[in-house]
C-alpha positions in Angstrom: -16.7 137.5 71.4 -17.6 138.3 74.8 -15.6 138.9 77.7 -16.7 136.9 80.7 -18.0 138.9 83.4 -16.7 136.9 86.1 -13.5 136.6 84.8 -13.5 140.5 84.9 -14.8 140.6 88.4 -11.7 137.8 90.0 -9.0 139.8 88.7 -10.4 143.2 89.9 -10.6 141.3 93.5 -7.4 140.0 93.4 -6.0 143.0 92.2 -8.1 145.2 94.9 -6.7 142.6 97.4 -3.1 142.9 96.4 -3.4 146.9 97.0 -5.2 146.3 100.1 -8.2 148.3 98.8 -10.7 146.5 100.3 -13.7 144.1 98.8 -15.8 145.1 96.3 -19.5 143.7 96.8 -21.0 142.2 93.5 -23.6 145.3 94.1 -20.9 147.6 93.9 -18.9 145.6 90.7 -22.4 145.4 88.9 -22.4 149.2 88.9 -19.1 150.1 88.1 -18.8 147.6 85.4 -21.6 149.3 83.3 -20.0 152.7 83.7 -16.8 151.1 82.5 -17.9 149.6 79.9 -20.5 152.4 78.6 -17.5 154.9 78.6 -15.5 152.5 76.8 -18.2 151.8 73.9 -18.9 155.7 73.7 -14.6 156.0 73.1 -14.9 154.0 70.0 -17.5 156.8 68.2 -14.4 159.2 68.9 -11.3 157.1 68.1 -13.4 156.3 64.8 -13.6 159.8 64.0 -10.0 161.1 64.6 -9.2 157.6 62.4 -11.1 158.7 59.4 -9.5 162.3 59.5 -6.2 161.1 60.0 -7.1 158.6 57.0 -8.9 160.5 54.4 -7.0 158.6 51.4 -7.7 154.4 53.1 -7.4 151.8 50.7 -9.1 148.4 50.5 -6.2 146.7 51.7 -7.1 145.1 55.7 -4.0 143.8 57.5 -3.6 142.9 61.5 -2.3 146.6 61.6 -5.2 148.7 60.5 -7.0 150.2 63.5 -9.7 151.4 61.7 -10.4 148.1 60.6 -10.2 146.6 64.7 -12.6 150.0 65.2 -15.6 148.2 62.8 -15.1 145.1 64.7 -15.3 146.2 68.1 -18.6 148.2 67.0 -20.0 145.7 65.3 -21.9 143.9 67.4 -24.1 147.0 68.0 -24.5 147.5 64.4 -27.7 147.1 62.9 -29.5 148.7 60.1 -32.9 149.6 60.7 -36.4 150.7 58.5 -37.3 154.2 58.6 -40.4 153.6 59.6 -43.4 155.9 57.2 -40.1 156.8 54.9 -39.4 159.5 57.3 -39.2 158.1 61.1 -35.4 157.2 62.6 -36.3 153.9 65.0 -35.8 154.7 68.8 -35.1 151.0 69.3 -33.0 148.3 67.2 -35.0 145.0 65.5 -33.1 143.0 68.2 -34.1 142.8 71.9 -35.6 146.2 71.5 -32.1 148.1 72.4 -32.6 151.5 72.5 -30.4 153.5 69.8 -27.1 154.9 71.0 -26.3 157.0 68.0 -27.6 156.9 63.7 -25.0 156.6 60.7 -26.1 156.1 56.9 -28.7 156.9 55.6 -29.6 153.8 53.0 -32.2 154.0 50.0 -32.1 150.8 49.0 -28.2 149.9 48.9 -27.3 153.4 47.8 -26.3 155.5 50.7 -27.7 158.9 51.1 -26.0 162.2 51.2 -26.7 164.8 54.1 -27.4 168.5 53.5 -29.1 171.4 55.3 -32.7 171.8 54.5 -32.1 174.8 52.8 -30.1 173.1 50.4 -32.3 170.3 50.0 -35.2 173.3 49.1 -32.7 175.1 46.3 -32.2 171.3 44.8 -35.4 170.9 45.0 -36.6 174.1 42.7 -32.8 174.0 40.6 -33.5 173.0 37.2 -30.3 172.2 36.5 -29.4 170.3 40.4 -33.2 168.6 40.5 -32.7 166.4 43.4 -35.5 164.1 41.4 -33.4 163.8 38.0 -32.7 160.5 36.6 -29.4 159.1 38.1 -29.1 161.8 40.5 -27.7 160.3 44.2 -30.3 160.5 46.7 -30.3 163.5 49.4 -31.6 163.5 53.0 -32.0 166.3 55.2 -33.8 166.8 58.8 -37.4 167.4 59.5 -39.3 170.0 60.9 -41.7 167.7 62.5 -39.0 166.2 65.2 -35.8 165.6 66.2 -36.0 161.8 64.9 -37.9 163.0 61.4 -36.1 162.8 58.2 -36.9 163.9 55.0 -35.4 161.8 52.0 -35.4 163.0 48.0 -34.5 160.4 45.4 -36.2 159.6 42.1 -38.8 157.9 42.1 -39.0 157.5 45.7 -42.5 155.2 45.5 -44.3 154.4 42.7 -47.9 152.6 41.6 -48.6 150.2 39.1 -52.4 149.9 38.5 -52.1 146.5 36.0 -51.3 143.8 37.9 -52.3 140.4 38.1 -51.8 137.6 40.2 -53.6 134.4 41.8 -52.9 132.8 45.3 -48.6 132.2 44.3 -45.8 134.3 44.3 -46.0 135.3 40.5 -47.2 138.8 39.7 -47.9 139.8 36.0 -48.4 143.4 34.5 -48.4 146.0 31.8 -44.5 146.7 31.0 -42.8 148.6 33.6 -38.6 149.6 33.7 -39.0 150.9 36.9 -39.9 147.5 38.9 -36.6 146.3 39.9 -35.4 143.7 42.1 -35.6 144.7 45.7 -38.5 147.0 45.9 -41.1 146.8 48.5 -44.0 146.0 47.8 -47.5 146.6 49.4 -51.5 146.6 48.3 -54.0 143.6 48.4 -53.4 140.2 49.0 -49.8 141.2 49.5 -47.8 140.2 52.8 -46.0 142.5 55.5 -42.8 143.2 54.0 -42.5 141.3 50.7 -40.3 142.5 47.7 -39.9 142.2 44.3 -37.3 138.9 44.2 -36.4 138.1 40.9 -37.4 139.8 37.5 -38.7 137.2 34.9 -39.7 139.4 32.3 -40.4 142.7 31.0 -44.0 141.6 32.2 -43.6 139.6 35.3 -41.6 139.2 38.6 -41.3 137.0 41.5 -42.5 138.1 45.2 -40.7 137.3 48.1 -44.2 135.8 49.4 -47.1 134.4 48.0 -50.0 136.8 47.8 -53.1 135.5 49.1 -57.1 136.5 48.5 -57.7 134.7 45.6 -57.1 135.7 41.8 -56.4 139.7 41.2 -57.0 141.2 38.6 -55.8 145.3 37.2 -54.7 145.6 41.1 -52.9 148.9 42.0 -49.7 148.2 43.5 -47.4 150.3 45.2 -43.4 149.9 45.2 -40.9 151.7 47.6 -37.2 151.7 47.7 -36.1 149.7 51.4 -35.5 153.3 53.2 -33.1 152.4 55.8 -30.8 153.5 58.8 -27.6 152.5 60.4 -28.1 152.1 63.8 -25.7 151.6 67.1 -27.8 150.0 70.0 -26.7 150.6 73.6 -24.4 147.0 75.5 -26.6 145.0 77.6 -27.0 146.0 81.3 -23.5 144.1 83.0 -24.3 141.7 85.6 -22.6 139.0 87.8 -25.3 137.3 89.0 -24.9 135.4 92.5 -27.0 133.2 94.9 -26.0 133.4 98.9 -24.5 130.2 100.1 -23.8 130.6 103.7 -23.2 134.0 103.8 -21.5 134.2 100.7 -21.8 135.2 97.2 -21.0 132.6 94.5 -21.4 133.0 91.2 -24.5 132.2 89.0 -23.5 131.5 85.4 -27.0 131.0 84.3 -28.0 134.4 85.2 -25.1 136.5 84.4 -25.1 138.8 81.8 -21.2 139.2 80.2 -19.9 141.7 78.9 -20.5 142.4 75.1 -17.2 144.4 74.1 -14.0 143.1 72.3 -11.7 140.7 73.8 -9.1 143.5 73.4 -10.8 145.5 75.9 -10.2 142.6 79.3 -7.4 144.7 80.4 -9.0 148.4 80.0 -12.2 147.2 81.8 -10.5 145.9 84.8 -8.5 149.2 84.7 -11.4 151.3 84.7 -13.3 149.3 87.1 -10.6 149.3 89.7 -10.1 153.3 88.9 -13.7 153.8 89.5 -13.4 151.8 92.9 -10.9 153.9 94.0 -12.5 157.4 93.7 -15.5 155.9 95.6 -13.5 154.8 98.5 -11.2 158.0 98.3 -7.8 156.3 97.7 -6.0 158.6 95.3 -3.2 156.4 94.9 -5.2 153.5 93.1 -6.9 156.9 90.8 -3.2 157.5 90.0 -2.0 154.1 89.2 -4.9 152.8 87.7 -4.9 156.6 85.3 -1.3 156.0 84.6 -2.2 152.8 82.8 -5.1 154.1 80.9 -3.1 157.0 79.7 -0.4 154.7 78.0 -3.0 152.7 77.0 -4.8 156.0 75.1 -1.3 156.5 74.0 -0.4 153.3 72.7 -3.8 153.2 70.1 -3.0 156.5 69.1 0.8 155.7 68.0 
């Protein structure tokens, strides 16, 4: 659901032309697109926000009226969720294209999501005897690190595990001693076993499919070790804005196959060109464009906030 780049760029021309403002070079447009549309993306982290307070009590029910709703769609794109790395390490960059990380959301162990506290409350659950952060059934808590800024520190029953009797042979079936505590979905790591596999399917009280087939030949009493999927939700960065252009006799036309569009909601065609043209005008000092184009993004502001 991209919005065309050069679309964005011919009506801020022809609307810079019709004020008598001047042309804006591609140079110029590249740059002012990317601070548009960066200040834009970073608005949807704090319309999100005054959404949820003003909607404590939202119901399942989605209709073409519910903003919050139009708010998870627009960030969407930039949503990924991403391993914590070691159990403890927040990613710097996202899985796809290497993005780096705008800004971190849920915690995840597994599919259960993770509550927040201080560490110092995370220390008294910890030693509470009757609050054991470690108890059966008991939701899982994450607090920061000490190490660094990225670190976090994640409490949960039975957080990782071994199992010292399994068996297995070259395929994906992997036999052992009986053992409640493999589920479906664990990761799974120790010889023979592949980068990543999990526990796929339970087919007894004694065996369970992996998500790979181990390899090394036939094992026997291995020592296994089995980890909830520790996860993050992650918000990458947009790409870098660009209308690409070759010179053709002096001039610059457009080239599609290097242009880079921009990745925000369709909704957002008429804010961008606002923004763009508003930012043109400070740079060339014409106050009169600022005011017109800062009447329109106040109403605008207005408008979502009815």
């Amino acid at each position: 659901m991209a919005i065309s780049v050069d679309t964005i760029y011919q009506r801020v021309l022809t609307l810079a032309n019709k004020e008598q403002r001047g042309y804006i070079t591609p140079q110029e447009f590249n740059l002012l697109a990317n601070q548009a549309q960066i200040t834009i993306f970073e608005s949807y982290f704090y319309s999100k926000n005054a959404k949820d307070l003003q909607e404590p009590n939202r119901t399942n029910e989605v209709d073409e009226t519910d903003i919050s709703e139009l708010l998870d769609r627009k960030l969407g794109p930039f949503q990924s969720f991403e391993t914590i790395t070691s159990g403890h390490t927040f990613p710097a960059t996202t899985s796809t294209g290497s993005h780096p990380v705008f800004q971190t959301g849920m915690v995840l162990l597994g599919d259960e999501p993770c509550q927040k506290v201080s560490m110092f409350e995370a220390q008294r659950l910890r030693k509470s005897q009757r609050h054991m952060a470690t108890a059966t059934n008991q939701s899982p808590i994450y607090t920061d690190s000490r190490v660094t800024g990225r670190d976090v520190v994640i409490y949960a029953e039975e957080v990782a595990f071994n199992d010292s009797s399994c068996d297995y042979n070259n395929g994906t079936a992997i036999t052992h001693v009986a053992n409640s505590s493999i589920k479906v979905g664990l990761k799974v790591s120790g010889a023979g076993i592949p980068a990543g596999a999990s526990v796929a399917s339970i087919t007894s009280t004694t065996e369970f499919e992996l998500s790979a087939s181990t390899t090394g030949g036939n094992k026997i009493n291995q020592t296994l070790t089995f980890s909830p999927d520790m996860t993050v939700e992650c918000f990458r960065v947009p790409k870098t804005v660009s209308w690409a252009y070759v010179v053709v006799n002096g001039k610059a036309l457009f080239n599609s196959t290097l242009a880079v569009d921009f990745e925000l909601h369709k909704s957002e065609t008429d804010t961008l060109v606002n923004r763009i043209l508003e930012l043109f005008a400070i740079v060339i000092n014409k106050p009169g464009l600022v005011s017109i184009m800062g009447g329109k993004d106040a109403a605008e502001i207005a408008t979502q906030k009815l």
